[in-house]
TORZA-328045 format. One record per atom (N, C-alpha, C): residue in one letter; atom name; x, y, z. Coordinates in Angstrom, 2 decimals. Example, Ala and Ser with C-alpha at 12.3 -4.5 7.8 and 13.67 -1.06 7.14 Angstrom:
2
+------+------+---------+---------+---------+
! resn ! name !       x !       y !       z !
+------+------+---------+---------+---------+
!    A !    N !   13.19 !   -5.69 !    7.80 !
!    A !   CA !   12.30 !   -4.50 !    7.80 !
!    A !    C !   13.20 !   -3.30 !    7.80 !
!    S !    N !   12.85 !   -2.25 !    7.08 !
!    S !   CA !   13.67 !   -1.06 !    7.14 !
!    S !    C !   12.90 !    0.03 !    7.87 !
+------+------+---------+---------+---------+
***
This chain:
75
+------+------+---------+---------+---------+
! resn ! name !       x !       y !       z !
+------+------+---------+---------+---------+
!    X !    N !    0.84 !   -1.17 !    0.00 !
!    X !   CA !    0.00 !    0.00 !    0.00 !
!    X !    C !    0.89 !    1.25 !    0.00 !
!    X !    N !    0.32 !    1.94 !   -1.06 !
!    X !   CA !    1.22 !    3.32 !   -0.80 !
!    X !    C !    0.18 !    5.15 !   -0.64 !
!    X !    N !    1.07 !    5.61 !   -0.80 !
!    X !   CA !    0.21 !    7.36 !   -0.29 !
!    X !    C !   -0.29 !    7.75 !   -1.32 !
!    X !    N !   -1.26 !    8.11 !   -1.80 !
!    X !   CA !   -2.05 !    8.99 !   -2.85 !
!    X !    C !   -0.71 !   10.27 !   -3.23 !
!    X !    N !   -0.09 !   10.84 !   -2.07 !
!    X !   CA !    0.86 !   12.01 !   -2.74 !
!    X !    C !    2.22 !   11.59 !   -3.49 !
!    X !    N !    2.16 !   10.24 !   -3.33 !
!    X !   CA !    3.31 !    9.69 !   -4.12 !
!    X !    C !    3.32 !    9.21 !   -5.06 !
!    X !    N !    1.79 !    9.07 !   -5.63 !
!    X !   CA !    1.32 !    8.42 !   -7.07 !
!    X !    C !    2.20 !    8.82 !   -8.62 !
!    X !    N !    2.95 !    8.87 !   -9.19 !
!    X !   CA !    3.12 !    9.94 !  -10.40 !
!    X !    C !    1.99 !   10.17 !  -11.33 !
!    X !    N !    2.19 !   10.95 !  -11.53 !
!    X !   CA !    1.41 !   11.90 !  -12.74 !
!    X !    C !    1.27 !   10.76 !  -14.23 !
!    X !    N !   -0.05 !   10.46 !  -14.33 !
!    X !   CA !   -0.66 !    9.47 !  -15.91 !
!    X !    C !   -0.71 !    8.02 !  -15.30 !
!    X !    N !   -0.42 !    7.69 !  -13.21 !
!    X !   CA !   -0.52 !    6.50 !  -12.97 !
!    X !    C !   -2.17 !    6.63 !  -12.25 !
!    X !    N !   -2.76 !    5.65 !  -12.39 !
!    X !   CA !   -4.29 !    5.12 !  -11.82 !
!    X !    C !   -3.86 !    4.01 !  -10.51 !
!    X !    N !   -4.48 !    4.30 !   -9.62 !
!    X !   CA !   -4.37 !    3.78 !   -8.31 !
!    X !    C !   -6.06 !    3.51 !   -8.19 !
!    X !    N !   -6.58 !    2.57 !   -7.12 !
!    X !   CA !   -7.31 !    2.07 !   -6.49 !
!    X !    C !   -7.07 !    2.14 !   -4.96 !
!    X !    N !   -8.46 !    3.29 !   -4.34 !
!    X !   CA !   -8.12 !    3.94 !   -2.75 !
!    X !    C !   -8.83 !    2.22 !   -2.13 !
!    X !    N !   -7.84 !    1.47 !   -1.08 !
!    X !   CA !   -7.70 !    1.32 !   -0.39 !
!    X !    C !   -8.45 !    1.38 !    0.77 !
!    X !    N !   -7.59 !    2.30 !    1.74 !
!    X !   CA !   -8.29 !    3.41 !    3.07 !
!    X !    C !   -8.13 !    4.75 !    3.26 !
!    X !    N !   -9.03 !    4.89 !    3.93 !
!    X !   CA !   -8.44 !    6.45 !    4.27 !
!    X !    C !   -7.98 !    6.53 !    5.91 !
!    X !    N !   -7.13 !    7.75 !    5.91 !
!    X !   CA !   -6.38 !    7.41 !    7.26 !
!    X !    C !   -6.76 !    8.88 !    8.04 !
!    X !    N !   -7.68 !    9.37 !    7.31 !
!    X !   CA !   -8.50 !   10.61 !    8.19 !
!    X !    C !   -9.14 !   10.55 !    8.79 !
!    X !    N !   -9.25 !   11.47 !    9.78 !
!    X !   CA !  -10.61 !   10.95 !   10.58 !
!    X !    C !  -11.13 !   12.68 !   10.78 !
!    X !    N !  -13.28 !   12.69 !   11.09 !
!    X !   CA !  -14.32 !   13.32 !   11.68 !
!    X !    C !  -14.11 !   14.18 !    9.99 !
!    X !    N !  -14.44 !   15.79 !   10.22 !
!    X !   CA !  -14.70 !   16.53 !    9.10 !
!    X !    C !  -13.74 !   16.02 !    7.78 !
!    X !    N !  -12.31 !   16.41 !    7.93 !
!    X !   CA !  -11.87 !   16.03 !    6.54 !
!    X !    C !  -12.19 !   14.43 !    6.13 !
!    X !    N !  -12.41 !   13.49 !    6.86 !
!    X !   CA !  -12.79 !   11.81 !    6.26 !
!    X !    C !  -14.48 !   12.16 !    5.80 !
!    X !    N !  -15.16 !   13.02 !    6.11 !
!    X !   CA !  -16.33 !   13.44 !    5.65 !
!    X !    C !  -16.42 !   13.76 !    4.09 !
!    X !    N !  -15.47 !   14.93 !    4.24 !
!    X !   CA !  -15.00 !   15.62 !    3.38 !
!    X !    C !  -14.72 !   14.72 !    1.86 !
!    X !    N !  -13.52 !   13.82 !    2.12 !
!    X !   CA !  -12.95 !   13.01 !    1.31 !
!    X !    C !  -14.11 !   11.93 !    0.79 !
!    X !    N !  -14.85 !   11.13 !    1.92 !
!    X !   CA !  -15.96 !   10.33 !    1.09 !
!    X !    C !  -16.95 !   11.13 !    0.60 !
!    X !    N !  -17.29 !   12.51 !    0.30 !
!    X !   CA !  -18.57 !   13.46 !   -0.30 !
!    X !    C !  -17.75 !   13.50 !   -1.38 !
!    X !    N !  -16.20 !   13.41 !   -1.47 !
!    X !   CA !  -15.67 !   13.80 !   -2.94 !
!    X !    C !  -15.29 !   12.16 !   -3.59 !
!    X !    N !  -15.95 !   11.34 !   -2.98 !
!    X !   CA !  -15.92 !    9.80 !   -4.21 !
!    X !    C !  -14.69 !    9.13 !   -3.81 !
!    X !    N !  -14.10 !    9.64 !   -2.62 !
!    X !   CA !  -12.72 !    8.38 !   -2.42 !
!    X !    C !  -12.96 !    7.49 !   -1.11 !
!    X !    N !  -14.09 !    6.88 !   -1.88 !
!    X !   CA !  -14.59 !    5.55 !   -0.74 !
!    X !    C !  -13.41 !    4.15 !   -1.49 !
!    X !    N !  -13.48 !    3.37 !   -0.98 !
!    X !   CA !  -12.75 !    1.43 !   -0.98 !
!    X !    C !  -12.85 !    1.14 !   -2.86 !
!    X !    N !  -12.26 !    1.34 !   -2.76 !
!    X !   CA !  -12.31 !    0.56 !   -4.43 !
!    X !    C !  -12.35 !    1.69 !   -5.05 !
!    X !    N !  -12.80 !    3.00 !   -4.83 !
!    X !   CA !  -12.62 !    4.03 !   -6.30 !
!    X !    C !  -11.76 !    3.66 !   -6.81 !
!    X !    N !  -11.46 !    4.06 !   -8.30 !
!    X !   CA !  -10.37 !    4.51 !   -8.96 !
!    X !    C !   -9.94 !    5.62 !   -9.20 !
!    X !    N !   -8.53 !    6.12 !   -9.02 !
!    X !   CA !   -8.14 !    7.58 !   -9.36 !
!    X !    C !   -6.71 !    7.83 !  -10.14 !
!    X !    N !   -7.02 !    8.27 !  -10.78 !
!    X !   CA !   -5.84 !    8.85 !  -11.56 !
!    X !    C !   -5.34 !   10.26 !  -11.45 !
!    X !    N !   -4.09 !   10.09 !  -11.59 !
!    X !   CA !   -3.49 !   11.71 !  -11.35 !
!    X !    C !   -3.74 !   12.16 !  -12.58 !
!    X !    N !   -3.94 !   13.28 !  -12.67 !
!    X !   CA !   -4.12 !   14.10 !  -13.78 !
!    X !    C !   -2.55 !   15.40 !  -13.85 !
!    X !    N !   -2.79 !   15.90 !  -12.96 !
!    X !   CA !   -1.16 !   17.07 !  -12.82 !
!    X !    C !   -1.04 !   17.32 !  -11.88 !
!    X !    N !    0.18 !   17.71 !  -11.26 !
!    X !   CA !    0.61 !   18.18 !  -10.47 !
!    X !    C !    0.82 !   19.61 !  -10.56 !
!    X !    N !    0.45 !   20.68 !   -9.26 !
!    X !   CA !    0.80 !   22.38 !   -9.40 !
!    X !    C !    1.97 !   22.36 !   -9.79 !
!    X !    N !    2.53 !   23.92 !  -10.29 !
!    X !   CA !    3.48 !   24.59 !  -10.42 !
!    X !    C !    5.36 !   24.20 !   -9.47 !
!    X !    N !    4.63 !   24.00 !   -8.32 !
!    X !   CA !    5.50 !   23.81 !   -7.12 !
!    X !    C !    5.39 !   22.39 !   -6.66 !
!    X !    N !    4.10 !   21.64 !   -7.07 !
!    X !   CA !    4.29 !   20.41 !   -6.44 !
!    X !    C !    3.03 !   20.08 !   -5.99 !
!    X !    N !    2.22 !   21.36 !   -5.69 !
!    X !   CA !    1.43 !   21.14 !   -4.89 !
!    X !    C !   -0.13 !   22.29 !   -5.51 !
!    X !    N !   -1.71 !   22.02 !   -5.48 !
!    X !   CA !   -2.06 !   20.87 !   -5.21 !
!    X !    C !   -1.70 !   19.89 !   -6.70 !
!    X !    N !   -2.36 !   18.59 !   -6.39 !
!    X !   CA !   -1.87 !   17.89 !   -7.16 !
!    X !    C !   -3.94 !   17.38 !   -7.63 !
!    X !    N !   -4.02 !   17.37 !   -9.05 !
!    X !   CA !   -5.11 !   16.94 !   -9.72 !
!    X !    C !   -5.53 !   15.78 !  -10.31 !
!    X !    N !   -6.71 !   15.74 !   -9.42 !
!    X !   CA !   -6.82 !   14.47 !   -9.60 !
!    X !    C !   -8.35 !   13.71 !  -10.60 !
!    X !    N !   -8.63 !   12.54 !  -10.91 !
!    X !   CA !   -9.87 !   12.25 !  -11.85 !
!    X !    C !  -10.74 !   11.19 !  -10.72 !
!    X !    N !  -11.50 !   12.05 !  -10.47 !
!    X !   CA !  -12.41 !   10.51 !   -9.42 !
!    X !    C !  -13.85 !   10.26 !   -9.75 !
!    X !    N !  -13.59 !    9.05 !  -10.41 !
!    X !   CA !  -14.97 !    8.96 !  -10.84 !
!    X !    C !  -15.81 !    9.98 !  -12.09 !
!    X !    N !  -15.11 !   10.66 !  -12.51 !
!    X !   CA !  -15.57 !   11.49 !  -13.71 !
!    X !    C !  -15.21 !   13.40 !  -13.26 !
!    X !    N !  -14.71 !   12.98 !  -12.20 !
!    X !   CA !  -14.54 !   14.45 !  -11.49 !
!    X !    C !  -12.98 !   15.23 !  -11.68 !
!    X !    N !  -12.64 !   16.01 !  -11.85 !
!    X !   CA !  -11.68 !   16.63 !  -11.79 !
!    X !    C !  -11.74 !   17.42 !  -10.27 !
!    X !    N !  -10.83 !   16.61 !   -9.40 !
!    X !   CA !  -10.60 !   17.06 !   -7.94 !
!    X !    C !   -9.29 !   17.56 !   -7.94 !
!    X !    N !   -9.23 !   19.17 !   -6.77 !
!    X !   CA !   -7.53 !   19.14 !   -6.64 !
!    X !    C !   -7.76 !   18.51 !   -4.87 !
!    X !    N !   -6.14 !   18.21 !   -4.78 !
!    X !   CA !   -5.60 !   17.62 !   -3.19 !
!    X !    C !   -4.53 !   18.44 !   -3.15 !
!    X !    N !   -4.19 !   18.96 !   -1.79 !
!    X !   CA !   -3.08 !   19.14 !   -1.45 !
!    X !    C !   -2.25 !   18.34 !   -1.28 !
!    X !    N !   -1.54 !   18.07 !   -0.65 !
!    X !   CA !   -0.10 !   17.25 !   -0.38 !
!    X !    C !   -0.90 !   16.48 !    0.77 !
!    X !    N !   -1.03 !   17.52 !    2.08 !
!    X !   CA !   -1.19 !   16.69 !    2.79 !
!    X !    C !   -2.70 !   16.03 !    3.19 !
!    X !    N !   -3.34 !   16.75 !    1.77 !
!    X !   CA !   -4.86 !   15.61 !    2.41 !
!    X !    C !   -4.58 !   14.31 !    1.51 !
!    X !    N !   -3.75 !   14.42 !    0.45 !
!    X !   CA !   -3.44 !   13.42 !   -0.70 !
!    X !    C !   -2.74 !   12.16 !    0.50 !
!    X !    N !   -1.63 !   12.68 !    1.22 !
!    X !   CA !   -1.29 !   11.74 !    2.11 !
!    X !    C !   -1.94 !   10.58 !    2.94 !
!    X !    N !   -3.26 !   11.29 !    3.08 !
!    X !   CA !   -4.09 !   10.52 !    4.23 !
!    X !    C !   -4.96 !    9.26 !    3.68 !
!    X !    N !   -4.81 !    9.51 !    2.10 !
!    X !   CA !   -5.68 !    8.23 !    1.49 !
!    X !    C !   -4.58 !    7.28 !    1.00 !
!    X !    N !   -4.45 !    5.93 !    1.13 !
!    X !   CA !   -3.93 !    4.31 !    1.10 !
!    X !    C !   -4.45 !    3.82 !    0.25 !
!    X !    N !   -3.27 !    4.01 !   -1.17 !
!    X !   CA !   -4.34 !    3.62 !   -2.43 !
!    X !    C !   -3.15 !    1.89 !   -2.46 !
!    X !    N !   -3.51 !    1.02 !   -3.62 !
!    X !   CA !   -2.67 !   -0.27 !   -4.47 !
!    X !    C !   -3.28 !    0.60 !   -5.55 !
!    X !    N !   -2.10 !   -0.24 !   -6.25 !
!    X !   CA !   -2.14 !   -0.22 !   -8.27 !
!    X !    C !   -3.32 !   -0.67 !   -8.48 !
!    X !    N !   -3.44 !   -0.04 !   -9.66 !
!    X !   CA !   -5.01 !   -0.56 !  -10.29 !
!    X !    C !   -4.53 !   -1.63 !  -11.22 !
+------+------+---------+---------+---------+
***
């Protein structure tokens, strides 16, 4: 299992868990990264950070460190 912020850019991962907890784990399952999604990176910001992502038909950004908190495997 590895970190959503370590994914590279054009790789598709399958979330795992999430390792948040109360408002932001709220947060994260209202934006589609429940057990089995699939997500693909789309780009990374200027600096690194946030980093864009495809969930489920959505174009989401993450920061670094909410990207951290989700436990994706390879798709």
């Amino acid at each position: 299992m590895i970190k959503l912020d370590t994914v590279s850019v054009g790789r598709q991962v399958t979330v795992e868990e999430l390792s948040s907890t109360d408002i932001v784990r709220e947060r994260m399952l209202a934006l589609g990264l429940t057990k089995g999604a699939k997500i693909e990176v789309i780009r990374k910001g200027p600096s690194g950070d946030p980093t864009i992502y495809n969930i489920r038909g959505a174009m989401i950004a993450l920061r670094k460190e909410e990207a951290s908190l989700v436990n994706v495997l390879d798709a």
